[in-house]
Backbone as CSV, one residue per row, in Angstrom:
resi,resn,N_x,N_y,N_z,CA_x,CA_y,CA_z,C_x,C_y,C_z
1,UNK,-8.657,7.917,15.579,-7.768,8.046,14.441,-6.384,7.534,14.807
2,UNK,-5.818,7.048,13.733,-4.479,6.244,14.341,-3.219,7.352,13.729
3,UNK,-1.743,7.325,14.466,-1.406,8.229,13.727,-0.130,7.554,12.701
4,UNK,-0.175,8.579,12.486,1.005,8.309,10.970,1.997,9.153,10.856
5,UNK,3.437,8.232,10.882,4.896,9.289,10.978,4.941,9.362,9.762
6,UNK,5.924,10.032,9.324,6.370,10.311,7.819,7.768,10.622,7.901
7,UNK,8.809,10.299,7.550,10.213,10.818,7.762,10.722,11.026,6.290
8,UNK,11.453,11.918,5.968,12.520,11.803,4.371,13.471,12.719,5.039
9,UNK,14.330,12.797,3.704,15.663,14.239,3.370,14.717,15.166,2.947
10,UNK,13.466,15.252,2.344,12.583,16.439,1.668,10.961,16.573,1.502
11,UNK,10.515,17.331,1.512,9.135,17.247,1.667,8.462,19.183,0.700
12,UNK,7.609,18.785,0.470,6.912,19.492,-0.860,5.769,19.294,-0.217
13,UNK,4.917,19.953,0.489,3.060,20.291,0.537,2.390,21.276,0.099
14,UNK,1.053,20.894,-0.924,0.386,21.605,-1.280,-0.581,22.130,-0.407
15,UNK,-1.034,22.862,0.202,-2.366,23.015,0.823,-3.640,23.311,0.066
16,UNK,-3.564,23.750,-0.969,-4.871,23.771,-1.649,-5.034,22.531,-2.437
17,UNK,-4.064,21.097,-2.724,-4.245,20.122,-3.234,-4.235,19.066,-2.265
18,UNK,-3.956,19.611,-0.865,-3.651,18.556,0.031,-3.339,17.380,-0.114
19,UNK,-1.876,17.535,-0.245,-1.295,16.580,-0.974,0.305,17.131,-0.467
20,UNK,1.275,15.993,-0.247,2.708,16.295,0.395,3.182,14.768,-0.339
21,UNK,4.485,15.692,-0.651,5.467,14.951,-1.395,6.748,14.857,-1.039
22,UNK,6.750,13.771,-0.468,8.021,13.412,0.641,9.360,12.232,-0.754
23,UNK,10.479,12.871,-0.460,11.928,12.290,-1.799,12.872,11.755,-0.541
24,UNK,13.588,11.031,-1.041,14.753,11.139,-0.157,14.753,10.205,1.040
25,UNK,14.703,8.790,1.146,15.342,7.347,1.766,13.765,7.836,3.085
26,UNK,12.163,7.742,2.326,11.649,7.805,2.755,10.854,6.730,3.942
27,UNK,10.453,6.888,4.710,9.787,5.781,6.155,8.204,6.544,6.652
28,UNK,7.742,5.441,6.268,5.795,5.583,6.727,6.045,4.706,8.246
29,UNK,5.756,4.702,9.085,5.157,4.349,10.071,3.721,4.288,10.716
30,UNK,3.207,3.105,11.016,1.539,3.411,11.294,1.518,1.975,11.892
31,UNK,0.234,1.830,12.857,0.180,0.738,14.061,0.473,-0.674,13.096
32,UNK,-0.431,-0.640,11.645,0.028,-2.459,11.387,0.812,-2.404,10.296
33,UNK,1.221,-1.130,9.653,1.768,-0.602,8.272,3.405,-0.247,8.490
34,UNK,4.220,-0.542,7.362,5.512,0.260,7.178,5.656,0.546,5.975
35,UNK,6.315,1.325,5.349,6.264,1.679,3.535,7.997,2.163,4.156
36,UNK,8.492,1.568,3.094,10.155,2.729,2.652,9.958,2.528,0.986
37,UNK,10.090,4.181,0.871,10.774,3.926,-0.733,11.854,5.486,-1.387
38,UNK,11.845,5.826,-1.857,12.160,6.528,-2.632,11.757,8.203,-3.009
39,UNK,10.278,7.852,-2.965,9.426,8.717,-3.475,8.028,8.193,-2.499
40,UNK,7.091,9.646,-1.822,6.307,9.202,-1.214,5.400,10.106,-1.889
41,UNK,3.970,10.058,-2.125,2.698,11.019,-2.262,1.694,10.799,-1.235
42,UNK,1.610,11.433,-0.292,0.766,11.587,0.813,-0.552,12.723,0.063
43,UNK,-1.943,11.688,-0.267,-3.416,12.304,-0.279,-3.945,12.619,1.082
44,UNK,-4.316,13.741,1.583,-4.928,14.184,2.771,-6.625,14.642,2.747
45,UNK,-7.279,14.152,3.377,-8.971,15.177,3.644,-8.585,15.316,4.949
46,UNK,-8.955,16.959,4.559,-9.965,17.357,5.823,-10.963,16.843,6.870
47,UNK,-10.274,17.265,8.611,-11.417,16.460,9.492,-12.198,17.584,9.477
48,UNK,-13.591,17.301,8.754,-14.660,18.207,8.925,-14.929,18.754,10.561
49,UNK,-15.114,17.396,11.408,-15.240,17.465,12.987,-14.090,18.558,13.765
50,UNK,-12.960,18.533,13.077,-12.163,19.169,13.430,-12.271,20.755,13.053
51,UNK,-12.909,20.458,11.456,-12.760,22.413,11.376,-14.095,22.709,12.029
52,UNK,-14.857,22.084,12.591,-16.408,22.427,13.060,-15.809,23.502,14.740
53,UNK,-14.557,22.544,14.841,-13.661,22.992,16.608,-13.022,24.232,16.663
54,UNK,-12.742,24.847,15.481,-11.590,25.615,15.054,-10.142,25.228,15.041
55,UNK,-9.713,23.860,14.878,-8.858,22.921,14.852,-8.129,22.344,13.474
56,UNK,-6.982,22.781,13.161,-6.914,22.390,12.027,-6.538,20.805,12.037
57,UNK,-6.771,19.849,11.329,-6.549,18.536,11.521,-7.142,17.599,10.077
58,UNK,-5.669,17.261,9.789,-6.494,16.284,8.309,-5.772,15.020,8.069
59,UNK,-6.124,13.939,7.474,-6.013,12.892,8.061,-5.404,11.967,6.643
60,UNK,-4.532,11.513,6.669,-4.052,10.770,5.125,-5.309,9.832,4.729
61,UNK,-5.614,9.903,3.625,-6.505,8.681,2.740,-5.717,7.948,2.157
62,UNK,-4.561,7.936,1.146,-4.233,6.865,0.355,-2.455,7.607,0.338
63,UNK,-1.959,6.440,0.210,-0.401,6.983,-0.292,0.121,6.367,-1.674
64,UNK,1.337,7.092,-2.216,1.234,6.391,-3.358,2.956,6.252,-3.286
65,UNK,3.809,5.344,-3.586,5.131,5.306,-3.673,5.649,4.884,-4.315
66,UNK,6.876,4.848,-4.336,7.778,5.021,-5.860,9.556,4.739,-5.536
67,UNK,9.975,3.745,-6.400,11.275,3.430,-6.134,12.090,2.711,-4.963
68,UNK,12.534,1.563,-5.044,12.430,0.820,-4.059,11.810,0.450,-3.082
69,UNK,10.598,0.248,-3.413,9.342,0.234,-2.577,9.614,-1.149,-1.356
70,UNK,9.133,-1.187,-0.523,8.996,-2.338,0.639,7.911,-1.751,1.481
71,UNK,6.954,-3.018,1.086,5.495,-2.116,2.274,5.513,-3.823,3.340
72,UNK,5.909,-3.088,4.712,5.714,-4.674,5.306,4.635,-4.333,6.215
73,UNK,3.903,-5.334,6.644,2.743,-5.625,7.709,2.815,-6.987,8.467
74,UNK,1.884,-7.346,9.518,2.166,-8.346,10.510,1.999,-9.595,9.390
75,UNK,3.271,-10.481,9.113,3.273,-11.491,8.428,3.229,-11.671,7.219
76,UNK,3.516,-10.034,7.107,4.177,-10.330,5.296,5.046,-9.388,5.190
77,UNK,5.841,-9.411,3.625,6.508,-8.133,3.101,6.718,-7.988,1.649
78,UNK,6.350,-7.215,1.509,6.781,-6.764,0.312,7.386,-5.781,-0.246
79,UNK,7.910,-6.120,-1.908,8.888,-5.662,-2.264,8.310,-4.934,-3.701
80,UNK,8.299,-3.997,-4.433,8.040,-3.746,-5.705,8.298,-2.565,-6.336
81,UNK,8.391,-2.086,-7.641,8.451,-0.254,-8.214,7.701,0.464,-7.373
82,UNK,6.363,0.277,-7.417,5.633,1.085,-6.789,4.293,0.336,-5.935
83,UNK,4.084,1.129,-4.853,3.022,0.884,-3.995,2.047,1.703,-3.612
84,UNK,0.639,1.230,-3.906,-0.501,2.410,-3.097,-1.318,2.060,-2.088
85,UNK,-0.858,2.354,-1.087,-1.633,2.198,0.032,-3.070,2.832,0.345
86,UNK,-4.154,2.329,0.314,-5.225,2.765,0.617,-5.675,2.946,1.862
87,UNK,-5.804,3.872,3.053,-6.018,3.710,4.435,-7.196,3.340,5.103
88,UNK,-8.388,3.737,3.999,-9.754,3.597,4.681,-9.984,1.832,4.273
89,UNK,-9.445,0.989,3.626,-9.866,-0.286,3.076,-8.736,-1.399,3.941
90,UNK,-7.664,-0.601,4.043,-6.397,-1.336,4.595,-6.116,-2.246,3.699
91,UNK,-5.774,-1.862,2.316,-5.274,-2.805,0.787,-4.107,-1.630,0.595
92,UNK,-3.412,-2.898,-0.085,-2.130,-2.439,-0.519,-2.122,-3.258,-1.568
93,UNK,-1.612,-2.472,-2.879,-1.115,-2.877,-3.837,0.010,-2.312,-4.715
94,UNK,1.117,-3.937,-4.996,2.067,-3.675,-5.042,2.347,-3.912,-6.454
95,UNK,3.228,-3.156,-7.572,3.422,-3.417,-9.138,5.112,-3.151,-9.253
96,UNK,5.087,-3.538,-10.366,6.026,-2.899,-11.098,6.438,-3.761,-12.952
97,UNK,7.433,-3.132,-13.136,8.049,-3.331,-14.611,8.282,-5.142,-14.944
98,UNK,8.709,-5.572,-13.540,8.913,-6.957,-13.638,8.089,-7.576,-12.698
99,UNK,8.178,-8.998,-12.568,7.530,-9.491,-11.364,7.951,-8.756,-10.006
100,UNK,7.640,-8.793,-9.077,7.367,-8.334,-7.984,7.004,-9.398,-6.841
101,UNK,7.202,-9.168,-5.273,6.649,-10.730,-4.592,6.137,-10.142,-3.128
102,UNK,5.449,-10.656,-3.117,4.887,-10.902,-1.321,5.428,-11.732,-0.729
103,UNK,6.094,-12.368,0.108,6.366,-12.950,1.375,5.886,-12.776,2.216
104,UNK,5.415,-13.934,3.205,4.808,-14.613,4.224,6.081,-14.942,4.950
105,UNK,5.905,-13.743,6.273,7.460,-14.304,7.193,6.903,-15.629,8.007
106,UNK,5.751,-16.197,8.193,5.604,-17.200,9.271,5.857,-18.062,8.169
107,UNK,5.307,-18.626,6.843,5.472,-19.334,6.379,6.420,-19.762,5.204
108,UNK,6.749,-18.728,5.048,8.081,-18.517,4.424,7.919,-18.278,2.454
109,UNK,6.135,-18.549,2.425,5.621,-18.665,0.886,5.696,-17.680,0.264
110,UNK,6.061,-17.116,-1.130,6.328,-16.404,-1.480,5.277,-16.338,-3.142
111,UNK,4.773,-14.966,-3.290,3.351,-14.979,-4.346,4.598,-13.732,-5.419
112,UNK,4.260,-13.916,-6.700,4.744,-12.946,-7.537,4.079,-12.785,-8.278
113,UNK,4.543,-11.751,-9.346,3.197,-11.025,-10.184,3.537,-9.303,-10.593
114,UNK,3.107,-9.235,-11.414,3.322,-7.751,-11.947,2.832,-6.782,-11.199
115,UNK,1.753,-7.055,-10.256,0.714,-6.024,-9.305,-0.034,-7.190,-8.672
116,UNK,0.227,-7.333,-7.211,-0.010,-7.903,-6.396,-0.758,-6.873,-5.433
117,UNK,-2.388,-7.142,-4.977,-3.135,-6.399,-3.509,-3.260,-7.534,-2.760
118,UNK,-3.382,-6.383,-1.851,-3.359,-8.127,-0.536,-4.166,-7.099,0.395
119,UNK,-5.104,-7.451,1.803,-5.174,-6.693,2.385,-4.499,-6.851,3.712
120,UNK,-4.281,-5.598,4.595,-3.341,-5.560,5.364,-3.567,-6.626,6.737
121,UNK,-5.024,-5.938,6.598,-5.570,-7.397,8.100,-6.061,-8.318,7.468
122,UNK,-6.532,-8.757,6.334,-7.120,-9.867,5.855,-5.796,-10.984,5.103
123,UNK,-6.697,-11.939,4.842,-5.523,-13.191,4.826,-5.763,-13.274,2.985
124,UNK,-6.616,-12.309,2.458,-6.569,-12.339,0.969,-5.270,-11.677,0.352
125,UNK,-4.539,-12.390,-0.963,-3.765,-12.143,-1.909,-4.571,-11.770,-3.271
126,UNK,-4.531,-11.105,-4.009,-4.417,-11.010,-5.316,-3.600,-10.761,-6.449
127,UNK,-3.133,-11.634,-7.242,-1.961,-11.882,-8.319,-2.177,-11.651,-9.714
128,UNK,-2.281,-10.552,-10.617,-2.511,-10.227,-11.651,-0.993,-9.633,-11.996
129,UNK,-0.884,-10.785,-13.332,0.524,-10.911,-13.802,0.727,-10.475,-15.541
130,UNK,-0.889,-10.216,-16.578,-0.538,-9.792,-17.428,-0.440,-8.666,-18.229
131,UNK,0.085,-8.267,-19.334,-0.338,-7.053,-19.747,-1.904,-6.716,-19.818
132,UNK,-2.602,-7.429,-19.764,-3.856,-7.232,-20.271,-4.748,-7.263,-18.907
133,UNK,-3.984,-6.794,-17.624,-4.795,-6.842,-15.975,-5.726,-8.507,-16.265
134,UNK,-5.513,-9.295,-16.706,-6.158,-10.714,-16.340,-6.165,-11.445,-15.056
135,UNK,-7.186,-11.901,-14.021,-6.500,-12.174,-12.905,-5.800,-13.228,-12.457
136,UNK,-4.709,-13.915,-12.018,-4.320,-15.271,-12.635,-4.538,-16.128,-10.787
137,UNK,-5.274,-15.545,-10.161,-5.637,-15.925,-9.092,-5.625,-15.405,-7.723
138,UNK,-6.782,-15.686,-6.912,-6.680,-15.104,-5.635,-6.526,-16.132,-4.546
139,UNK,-5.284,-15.917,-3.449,-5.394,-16.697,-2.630,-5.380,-16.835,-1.112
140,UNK,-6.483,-17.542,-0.311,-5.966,-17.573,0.885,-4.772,-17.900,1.161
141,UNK,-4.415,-17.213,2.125,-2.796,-17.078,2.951,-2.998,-17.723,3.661
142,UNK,-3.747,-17.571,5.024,-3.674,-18.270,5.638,-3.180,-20.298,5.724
143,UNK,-2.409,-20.720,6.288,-2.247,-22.079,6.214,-3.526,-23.240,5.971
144,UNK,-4.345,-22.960,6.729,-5.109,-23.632,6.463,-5.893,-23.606,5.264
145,UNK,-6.172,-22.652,4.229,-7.016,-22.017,3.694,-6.676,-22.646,2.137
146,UNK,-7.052,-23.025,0.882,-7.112,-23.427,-0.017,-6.600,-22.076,-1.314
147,UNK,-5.997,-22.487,-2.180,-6.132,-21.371,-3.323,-7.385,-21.261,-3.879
148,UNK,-7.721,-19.896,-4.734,-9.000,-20.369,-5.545,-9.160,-19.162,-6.854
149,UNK,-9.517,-19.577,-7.799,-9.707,-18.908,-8.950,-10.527,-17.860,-8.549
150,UNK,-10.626,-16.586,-8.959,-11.803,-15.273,-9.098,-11.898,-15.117,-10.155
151,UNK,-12.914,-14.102,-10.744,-12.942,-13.068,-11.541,-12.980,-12.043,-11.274
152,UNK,-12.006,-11.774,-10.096,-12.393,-10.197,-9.514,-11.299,-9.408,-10.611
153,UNK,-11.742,-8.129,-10.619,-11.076,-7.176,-11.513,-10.279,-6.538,-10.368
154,UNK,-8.923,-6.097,-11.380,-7.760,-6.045,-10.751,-7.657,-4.376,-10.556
155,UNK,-6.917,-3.858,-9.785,-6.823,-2.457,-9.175,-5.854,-1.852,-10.797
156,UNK,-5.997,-1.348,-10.972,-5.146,-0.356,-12.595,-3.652,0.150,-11.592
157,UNK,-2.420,-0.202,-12.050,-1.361,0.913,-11.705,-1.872,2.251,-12.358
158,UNK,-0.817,2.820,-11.444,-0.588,4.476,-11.537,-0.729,4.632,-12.885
C-alpha cells in the first residue's frame, strides 16, 4: 500500500461514513500524485486484512476536490474547479464552469475542455467539452503517438 499525506487549516471525519473533509489551502501528497485545492473529500474502505489483525487501518479509494484545484503528476499539470481522483484506476478527472487545461511539462502542449481524464501512468487524455458530455476526442500524449477520435463515454461531474 502506498501512503498518502493530507495537510489543511481543518479537517471534519466521519467514521461511520468514512469519509474526511479536509478546508483550508489543502495538499495531497502520494508517490506519482499531488492535488492542492480548497476543499478536499477523502472516501476511505476498510483493510479487511487489517481488521482480521486487530489493526485498525483503512485506505483512501477516491478523492474529490474543490476550488482552485491543481492535480500535478510526472509530466503533466493540471488546473480546474474541481477534481476526482480515483486511486484504484490511477484517473483523474479534471472539470469545471469554463474550459479548464492539462499541460505537458516535457512538451510544453497544452489540452482544454470542460472535464478533462487523463490517466496518471498512462499517456491517455480525454477531452469532453460540451454541455451534452459529447466526446470531442481522445489523445495520445505521448510524442510519438497520433490523436484519435473515440466514442468512449465521458466520466459525469460531481
Amino acid at each position: 500500500r502506498m501512503p498518502t499525506l493530507i495537510s489543511s487549516r481543518a479537517l471534519r471525519y466521519s467514521d461511520s461514513n468514512r469519509t474526511a473533509i479536509y478546508t483550508g489551502d489543502v495538499h495531497l501528497s502520494r508517490r506519482d500524485v499531488a492535488v492542492q485545492s480548497q476543499q478536499l473529500h477523502a472516501f476511505f474502505s476498510s483493510d479487511e486484512k487489517a481488521k482480521d489483525e486487530d489493526k485498525d487501518s483503512m485506505s483512501i479509494t477516491r478523492i474529490i476536490a474543490r476550488e482552485s484545484v491543481v492535480v500535478e503528476s510526472p509530466g503533466r499539470i493540471g488546473r480546474g474547479d474541481w477534481a476526482e481522483y480515483a486511486f484504484d484506476k490511477d484517473e483523474a478527472t479534471l472539470g469545471g464552469d469554463r474550459d479548464i487545461e492539462v499541460k505537458e511539462t516535457e512538451t510544453g502542449r497544452i489540452a482544454r475542455g470542460r472535464i478533462l481524464t487523463y490517466g496518471i501512468k498512462r499517456d491517455t487524455l480525454g477531452i469532453y467539452t460540451d454541455a451534452h458530455g459529447r466526446t470531442v476526442s481522445t489523445t495520445q500524449t505521448a510524442p510519438t503517438e497520433k490523436k484519435e477520435k473515440t466514442g468512449a463515454v465521458p466520466a459525469q461531474p460531481l
